[in-house]
VEXDRENVO-898249 format. One record per atom (N, C-alpha, C, CB): residue number from 1; atom name; x, y, z. Coordinates in steps of 0.2 Angstrom, whole numbers, plus 5000, padded with zeros to 4 digits. Glycine has a CB too. Example, Ala and Ser with C-alpha at 12.3 -4.5 7.8 and 13.67 -1.06 7.14 Angstrom:
<pts>
{pt 1 "N" {5066 4972 5039}},
{pt 1 "CA" {5062 4978 5039}},
{pt 1 "C" {5066 4984 5039}},
{pt 1 "CB" {5057 4978 5045}},
{pt 2 "N" {5064 4989 5035}},
{pt 2 "CA" {5068 4995 5036}},
{pt 2 "C" {5064 5000 5039}},
{pt 2 "CB" {5070 4997 5029}},
</pts>
This chain:
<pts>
{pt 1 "N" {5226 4940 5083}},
{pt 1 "CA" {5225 4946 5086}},
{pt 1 "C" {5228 4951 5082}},
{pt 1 "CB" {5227 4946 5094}},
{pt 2 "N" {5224 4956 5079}},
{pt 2 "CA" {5227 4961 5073}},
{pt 2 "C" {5229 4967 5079}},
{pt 2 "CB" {5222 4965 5066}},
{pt 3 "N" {5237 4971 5078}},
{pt 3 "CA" {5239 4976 5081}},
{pt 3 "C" {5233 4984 5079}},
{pt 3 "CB" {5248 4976 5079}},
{pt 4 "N" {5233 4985 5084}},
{pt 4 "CA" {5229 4991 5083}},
{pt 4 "C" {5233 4997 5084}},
{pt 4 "CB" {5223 4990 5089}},
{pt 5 "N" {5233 5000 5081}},
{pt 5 "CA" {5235 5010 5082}},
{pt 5 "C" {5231 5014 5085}},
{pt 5 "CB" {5234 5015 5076}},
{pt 6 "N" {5231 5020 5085}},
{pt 6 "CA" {5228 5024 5088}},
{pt 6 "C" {5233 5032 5089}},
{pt 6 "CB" {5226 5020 5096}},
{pt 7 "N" {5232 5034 5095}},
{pt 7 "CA" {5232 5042 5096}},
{pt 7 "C" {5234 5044 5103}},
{pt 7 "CB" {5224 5046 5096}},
{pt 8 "N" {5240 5044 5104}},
{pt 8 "CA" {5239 5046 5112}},
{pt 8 "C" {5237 5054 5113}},
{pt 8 "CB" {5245 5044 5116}},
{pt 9 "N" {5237 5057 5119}},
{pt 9 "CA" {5233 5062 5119}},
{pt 9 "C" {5239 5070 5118}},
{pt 9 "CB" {5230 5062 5128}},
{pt 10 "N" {5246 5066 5115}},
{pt 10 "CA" {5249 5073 5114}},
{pt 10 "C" {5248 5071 5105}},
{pt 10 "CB" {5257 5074 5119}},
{pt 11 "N" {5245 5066 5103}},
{pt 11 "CA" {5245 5065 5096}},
{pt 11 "C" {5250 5060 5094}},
{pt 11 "CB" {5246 5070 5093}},
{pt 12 "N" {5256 5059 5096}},
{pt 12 "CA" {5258 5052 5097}},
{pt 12 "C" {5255 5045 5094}},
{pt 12 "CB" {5258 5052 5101}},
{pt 13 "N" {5259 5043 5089}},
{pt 13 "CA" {5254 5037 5086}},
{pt 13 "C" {5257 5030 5093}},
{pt 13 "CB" {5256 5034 5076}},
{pt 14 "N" {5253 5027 5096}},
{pt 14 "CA" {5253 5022 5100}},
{pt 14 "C" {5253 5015 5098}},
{pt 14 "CB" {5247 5023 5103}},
{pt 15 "N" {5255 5010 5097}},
{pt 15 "CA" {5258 5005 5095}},
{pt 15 "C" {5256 4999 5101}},
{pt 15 "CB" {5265 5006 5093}},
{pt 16 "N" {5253 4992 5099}},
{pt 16 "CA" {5254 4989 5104}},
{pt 16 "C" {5260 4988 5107}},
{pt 16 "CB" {5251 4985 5104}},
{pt 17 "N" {5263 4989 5102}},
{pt 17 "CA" {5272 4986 5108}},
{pt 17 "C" {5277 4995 5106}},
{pt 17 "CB" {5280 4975 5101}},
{pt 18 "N" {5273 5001 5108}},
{pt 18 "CA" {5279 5006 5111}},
{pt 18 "C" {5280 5005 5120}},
{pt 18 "CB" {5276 5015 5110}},
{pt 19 "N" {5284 5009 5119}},
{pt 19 "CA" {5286 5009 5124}},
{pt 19 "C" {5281 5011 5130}},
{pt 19 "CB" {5292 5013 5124}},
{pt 20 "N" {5277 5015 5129}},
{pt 20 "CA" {5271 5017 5133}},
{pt 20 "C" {5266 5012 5135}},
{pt 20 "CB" {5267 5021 5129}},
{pt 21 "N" {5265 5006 5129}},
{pt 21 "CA" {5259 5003 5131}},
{pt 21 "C" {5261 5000 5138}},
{pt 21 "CB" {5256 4998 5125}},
{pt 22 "N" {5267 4998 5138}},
{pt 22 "CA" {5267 4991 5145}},
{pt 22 "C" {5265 4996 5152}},
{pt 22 "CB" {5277 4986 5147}},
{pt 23 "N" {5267 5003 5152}},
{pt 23 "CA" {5266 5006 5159}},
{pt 23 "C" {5259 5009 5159}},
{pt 23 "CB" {5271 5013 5161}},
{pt 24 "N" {5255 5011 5152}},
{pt 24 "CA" {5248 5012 5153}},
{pt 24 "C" {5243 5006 5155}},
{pt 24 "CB" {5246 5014 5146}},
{pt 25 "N" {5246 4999 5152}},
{pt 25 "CA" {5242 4993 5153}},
{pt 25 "C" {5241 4994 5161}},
{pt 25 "CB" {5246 4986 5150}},
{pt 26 "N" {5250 4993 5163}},
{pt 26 "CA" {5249 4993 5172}},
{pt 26 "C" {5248 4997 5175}},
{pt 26 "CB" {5254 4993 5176}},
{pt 27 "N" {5246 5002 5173}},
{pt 27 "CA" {5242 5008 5177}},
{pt 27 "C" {5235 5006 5179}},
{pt 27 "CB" {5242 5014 5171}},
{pt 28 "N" {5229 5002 5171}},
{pt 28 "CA" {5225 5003 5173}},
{pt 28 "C" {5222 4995 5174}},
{pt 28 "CB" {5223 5008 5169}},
{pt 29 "N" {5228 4992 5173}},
{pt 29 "CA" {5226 4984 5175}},
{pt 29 "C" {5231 4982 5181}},
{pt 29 "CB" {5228 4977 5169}},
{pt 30 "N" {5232 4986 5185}},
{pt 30 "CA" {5238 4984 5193}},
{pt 30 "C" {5232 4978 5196}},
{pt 30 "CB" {5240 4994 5200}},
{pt 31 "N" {5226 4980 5195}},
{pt 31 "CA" {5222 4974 5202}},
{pt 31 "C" {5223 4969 5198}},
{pt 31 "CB" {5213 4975 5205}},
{pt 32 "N" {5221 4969 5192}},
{pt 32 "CA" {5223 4962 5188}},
{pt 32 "C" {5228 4960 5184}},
{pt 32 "CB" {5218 4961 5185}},
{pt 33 "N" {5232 4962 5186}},
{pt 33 "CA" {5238 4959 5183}},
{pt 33 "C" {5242 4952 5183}},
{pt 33 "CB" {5242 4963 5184}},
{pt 34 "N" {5242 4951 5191}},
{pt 34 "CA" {5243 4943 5188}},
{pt 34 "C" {5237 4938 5185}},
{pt 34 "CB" {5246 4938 5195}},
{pt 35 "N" {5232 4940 5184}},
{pt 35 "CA" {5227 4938 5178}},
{pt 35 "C" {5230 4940 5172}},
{pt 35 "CB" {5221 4943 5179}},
{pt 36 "N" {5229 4945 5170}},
{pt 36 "CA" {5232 4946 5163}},
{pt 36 "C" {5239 4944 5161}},
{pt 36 "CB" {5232 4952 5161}},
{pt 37 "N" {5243 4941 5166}},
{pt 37 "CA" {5249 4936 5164}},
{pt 37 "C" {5247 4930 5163}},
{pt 37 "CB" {5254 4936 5169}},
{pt 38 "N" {5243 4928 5165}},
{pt 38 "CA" {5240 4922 5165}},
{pt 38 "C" {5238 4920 5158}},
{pt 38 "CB" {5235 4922 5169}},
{pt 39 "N" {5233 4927 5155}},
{pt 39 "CA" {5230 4926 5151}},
{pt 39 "C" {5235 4926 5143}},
{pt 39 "CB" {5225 4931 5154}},
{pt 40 "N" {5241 4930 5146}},
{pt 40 "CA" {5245 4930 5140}},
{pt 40 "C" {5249 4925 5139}},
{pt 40 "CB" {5248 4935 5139}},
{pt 41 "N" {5252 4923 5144}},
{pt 41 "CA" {5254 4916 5147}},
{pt 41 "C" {5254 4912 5144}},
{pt 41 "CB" {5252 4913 5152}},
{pt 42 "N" {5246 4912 5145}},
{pt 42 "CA" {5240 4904 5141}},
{pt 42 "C" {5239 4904 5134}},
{pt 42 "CB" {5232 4903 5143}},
{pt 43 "N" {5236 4909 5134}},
{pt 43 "CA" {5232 4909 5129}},
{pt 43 "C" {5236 4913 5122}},
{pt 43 "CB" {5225 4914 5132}},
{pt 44 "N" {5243 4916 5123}},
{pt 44 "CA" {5246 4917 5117}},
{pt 44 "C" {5253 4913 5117}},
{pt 44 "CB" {5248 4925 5115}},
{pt 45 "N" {5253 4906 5122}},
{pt 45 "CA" {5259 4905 5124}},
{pt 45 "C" {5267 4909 5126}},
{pt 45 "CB" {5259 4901 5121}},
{pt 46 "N" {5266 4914 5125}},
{pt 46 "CA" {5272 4917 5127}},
{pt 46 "C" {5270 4921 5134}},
{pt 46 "CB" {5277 4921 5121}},
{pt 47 "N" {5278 4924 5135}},
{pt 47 "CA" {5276 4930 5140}},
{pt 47 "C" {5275 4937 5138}},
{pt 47 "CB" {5282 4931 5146}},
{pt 48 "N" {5276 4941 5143}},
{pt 48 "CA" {5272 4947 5142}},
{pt 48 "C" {5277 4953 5136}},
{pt 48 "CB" {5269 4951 5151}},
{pt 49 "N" {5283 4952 5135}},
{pt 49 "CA" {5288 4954 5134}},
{pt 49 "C" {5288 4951 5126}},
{pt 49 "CB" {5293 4952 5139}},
{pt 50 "N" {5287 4946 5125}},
{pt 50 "CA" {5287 4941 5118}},
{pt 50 "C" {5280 4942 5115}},
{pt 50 "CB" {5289 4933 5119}},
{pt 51 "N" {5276 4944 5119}},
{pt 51 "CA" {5269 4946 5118}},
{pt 51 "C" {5270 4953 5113}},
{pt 51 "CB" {5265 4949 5125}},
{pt 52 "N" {5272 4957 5118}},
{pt 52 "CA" {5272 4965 5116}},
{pt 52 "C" {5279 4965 5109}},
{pt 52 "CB" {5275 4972 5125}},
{pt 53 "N" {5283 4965 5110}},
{pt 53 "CA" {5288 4963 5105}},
{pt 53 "C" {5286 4958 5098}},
{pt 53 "CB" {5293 4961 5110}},
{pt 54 "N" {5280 4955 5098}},
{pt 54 "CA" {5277 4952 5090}},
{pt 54 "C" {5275 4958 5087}},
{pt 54 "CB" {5270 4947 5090}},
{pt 55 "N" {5273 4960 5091}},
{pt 55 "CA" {5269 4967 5088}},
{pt 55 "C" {5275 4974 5085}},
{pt 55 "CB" {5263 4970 5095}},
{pt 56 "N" {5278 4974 5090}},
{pt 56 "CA" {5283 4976 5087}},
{pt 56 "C" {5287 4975 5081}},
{pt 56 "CB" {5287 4976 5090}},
{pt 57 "N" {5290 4970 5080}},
{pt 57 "CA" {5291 4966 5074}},
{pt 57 "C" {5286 4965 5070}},
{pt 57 "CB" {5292 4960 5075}},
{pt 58 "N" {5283 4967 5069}},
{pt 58 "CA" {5276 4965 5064}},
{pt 58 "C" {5276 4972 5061}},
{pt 58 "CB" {5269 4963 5068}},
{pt 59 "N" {5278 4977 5064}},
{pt 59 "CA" {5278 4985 5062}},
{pt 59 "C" {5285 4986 5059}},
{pt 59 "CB" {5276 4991 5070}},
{pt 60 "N" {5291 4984 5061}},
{pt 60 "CA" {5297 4984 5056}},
{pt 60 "C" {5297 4981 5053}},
{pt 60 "CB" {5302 4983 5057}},
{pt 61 "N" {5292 4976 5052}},
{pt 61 "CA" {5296 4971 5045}},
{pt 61 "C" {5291 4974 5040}},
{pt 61 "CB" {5294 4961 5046}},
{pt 62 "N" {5286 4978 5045}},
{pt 62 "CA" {5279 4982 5037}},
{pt 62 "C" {5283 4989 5035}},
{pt 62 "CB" {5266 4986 5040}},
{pt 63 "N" {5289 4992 5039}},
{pt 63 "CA" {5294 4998 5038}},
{pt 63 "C" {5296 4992 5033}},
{pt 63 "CB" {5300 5002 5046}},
{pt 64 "N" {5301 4987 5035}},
{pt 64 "CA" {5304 4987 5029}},
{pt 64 "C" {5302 4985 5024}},
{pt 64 "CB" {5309 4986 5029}},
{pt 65 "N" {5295 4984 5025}},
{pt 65 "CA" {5293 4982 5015}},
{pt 65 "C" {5293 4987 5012}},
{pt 65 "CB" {5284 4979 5012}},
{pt 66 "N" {5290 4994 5016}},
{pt 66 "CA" {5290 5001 5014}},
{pt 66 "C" {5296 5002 5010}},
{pt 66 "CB" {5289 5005 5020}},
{pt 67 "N" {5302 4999 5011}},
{pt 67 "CA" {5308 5001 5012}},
{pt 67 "C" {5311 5007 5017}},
{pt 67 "CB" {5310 5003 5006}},
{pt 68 "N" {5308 5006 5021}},
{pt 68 "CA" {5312 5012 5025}},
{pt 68 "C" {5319 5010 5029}},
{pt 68 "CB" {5306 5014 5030}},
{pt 69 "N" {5322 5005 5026}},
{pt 69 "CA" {5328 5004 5029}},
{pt 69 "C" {5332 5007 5024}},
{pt 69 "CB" {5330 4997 5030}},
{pt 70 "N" {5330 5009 5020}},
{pt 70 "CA" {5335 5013 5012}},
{pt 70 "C" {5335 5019 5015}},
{pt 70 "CB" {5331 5013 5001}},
{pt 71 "N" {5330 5023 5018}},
{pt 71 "CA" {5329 5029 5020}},
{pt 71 "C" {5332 5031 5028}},
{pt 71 "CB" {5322 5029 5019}},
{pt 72 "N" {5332 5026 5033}},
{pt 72 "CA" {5334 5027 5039}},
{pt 72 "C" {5336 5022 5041}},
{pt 72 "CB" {5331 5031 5043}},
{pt 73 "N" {5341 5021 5047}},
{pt 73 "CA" {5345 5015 5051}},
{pt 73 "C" {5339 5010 5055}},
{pt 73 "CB" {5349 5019 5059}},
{pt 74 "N" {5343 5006 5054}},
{pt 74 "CA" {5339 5000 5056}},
{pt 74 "C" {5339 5002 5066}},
{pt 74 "CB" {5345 4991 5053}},
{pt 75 "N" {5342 5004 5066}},
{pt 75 "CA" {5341 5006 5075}},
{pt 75 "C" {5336 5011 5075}},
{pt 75 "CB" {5348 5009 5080}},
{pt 76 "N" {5335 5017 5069}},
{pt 76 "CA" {5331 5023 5071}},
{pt 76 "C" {5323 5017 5068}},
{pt 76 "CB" {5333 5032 5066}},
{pt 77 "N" {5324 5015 5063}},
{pt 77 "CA" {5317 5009 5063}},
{pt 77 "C" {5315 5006 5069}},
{pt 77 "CB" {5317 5002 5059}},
{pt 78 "N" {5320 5004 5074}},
{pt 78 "CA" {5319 4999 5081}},
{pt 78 "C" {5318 5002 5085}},
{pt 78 "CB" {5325 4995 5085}},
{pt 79 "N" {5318 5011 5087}},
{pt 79 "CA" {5315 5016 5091}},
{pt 79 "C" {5309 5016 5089}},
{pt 79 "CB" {5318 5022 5092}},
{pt 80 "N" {5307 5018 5082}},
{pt 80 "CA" {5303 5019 5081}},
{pt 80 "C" {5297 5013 5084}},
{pt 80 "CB" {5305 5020 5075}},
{pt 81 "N" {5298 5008 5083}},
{pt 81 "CA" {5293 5004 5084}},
{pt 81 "C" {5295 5003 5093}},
{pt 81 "CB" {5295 4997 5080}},
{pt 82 "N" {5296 5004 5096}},
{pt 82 "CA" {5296 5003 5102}},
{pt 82 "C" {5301 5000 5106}},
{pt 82 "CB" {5291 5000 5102}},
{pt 83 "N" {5306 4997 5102}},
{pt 83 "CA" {5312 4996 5106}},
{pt 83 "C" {5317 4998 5110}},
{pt 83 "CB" {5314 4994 5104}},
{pt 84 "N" {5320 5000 5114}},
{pt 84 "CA" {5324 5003 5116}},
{pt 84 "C" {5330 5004 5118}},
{pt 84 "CB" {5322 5003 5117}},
{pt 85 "N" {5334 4997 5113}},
{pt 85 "CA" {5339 4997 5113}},
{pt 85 "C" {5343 4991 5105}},
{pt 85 "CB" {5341 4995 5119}},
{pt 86 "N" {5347 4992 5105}},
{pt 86 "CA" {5349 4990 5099}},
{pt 86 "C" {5351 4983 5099}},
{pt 86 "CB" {5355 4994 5096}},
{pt 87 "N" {5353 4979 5106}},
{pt 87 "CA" {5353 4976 5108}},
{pt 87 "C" {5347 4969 5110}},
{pt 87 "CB" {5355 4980 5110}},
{pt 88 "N" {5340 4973 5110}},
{pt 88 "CA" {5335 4971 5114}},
{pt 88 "C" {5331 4969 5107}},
{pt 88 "CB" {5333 4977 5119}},
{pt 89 "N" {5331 4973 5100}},
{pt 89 "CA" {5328 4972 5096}},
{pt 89 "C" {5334 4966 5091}},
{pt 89 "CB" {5326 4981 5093}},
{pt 90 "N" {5339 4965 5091}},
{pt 90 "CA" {5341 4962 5089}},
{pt 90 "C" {5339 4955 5090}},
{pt 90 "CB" {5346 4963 5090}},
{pt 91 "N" {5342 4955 5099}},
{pt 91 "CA" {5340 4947 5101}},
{pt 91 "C" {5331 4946 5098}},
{pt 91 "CB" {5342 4945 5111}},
{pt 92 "N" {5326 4951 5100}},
{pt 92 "CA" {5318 4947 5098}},
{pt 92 "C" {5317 4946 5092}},
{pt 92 "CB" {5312 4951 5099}},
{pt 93 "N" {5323 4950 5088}},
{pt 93 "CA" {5321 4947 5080}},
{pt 93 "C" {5323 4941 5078}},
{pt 93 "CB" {5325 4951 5075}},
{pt 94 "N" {5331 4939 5079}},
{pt 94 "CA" {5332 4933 5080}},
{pt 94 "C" {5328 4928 5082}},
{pt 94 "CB" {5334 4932 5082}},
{pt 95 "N" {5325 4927 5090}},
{pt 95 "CA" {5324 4923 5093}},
{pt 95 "C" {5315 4923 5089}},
{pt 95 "CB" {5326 4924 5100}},
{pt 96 "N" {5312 4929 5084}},
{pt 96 "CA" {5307 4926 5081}},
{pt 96 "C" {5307 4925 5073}},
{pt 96 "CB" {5302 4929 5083}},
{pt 97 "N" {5314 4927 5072}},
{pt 97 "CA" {5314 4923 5066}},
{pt 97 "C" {5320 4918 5062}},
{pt 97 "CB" {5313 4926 5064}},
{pt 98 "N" {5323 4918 5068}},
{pt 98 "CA" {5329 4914 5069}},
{pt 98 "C" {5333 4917 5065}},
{pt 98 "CB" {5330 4908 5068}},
{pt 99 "N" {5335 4921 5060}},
{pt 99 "CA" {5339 4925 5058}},
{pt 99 "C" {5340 4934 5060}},
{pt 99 "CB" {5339 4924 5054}},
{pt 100 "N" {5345 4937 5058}},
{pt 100 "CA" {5345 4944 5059}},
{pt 100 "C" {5342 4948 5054}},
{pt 100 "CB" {5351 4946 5059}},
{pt 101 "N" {5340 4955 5057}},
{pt 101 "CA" {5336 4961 5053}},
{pt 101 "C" {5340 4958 5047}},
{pt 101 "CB" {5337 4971 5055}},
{pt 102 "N" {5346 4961 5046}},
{pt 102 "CA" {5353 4960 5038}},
{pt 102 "C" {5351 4956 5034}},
{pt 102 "CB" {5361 4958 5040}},
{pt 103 "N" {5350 4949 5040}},
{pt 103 "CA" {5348 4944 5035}},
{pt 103 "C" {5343 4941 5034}},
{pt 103 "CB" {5349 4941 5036}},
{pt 104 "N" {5337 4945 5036}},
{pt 104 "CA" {5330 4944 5034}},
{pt 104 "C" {5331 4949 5027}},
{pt 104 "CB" {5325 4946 5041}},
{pt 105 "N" {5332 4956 5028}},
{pt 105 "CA" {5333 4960 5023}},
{pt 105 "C" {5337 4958 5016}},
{pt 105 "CB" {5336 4965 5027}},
{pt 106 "N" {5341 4953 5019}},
{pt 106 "CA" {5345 4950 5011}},
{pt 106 "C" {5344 4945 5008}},
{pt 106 "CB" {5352 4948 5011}},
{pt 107 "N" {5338 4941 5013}},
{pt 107 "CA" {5332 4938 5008}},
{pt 107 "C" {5326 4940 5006}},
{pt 107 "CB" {5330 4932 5012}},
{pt 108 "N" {5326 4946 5006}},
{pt 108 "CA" {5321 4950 5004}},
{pt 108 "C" {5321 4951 4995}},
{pt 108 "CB" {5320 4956 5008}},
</pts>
């Protein structure tokens, strides 16, 4: 499944894993939502969290081919993408790539 971009209505670029998407999704999937847990559940084996956060990760790691870690903080890259703490972006990096941003970056 390729991450999609877009527009939100103040112009805002939209990311599947900002911080926006999870409260727009529940907004307009409240009746089906334990459906679409299901579905993400299953069918990408993880949960909805490790779902949204691939995609996240997928958008820092194309910042830092850019090199945009020579240009700004590895935490203002982790807002950027949708995370919202320094904390929270650490552990998903790890836990999907078993090492840290630093050390992903120093095998680069």
């Amino acid at each position: 499944m390729e991450a999609q971009t877009g527009k939100n209505d103040a112009g805002g670029k939209i990311l599947p894993g900002s911080r926006t998407l999870p409260t727009q999704l529940a907004k307009a999937c409240k009746p089906i939502l334990p459906l679409l847990s299901m579905v993400i559940n299953k069918g990408f084996s993880m949960n909805f969290n490790d779902w949204v956060n691939k995609y996240r990760l997928e958008e820092v790691k194309s910042l830092f081919e850019k090199g945009e870690h020579k240009k700004q903080t590895l935490l203002s890259i982790a807002f950027e993408c949708g995370f919202n703490s320094k904390a929270t972006f650490n552990r998903a990096f790890k836990k999907a790539t078993g090492i840290t941003p630093r050390e992903w970056l120093s095998r680069q």
